[in-house]
N, C-alpha and C positions, 0 to 999 in steps of 0.2 A: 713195835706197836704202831699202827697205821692211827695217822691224824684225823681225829673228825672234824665233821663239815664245821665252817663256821656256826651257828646262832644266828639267825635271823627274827629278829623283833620287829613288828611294824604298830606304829599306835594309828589308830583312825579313830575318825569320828563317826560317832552311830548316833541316832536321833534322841538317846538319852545323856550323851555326854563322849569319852572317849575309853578305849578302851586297845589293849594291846593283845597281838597277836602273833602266833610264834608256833613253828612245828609241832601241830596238832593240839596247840592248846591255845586257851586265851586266858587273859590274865585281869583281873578288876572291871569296876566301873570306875571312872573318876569325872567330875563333874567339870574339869578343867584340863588342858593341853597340857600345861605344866608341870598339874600330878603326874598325870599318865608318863609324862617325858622322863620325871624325875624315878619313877618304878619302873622305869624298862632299863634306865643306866642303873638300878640296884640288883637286878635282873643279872645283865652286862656284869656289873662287878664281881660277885657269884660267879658266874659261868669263869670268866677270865682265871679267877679263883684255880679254878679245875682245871684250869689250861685251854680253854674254848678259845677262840677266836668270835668275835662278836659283831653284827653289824644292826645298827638301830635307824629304822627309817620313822618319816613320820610324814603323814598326811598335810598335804598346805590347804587353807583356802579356798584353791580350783581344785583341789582333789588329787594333786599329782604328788607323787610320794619322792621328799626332799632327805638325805643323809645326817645324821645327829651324831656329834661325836660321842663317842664311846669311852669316858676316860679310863 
């Protein structure tokens, strides 16, 4: 059985708050960085679950997109 791709999560900030985005989907509103950060590693946990391989980005600041670990 051939490996699939990792998971790719990215959370960003949009002008209502933040929200996560992900191979063809996207996931919540959250009105804080923290939620959103905290639902993409439950996200992560799940997939991992299945066997996925996971990688969580997240938006800084100036807008450039920083690594979050994935426990």
């Amino acid at each position: 059985m051939p490996a699939s791709a990792a998971l790719r999560l990215v959370v960003v900030r949009y002008s209502d708050g933040w929200r996560i985005l992900g191979e063809k989907e996207r996931w919540g509103r959250y009105a804080y960085r923290v939620d959103a950060e905290e639902a993409a590693l439950r996200l992560a946990h799940k997939a991992k679950q299945a066997g996925r391989d996971v990688e969580i980005w997240v938006q800084d600041l100036s807008g450039r997109l920083e690594g979050l670990k994935a426990a």
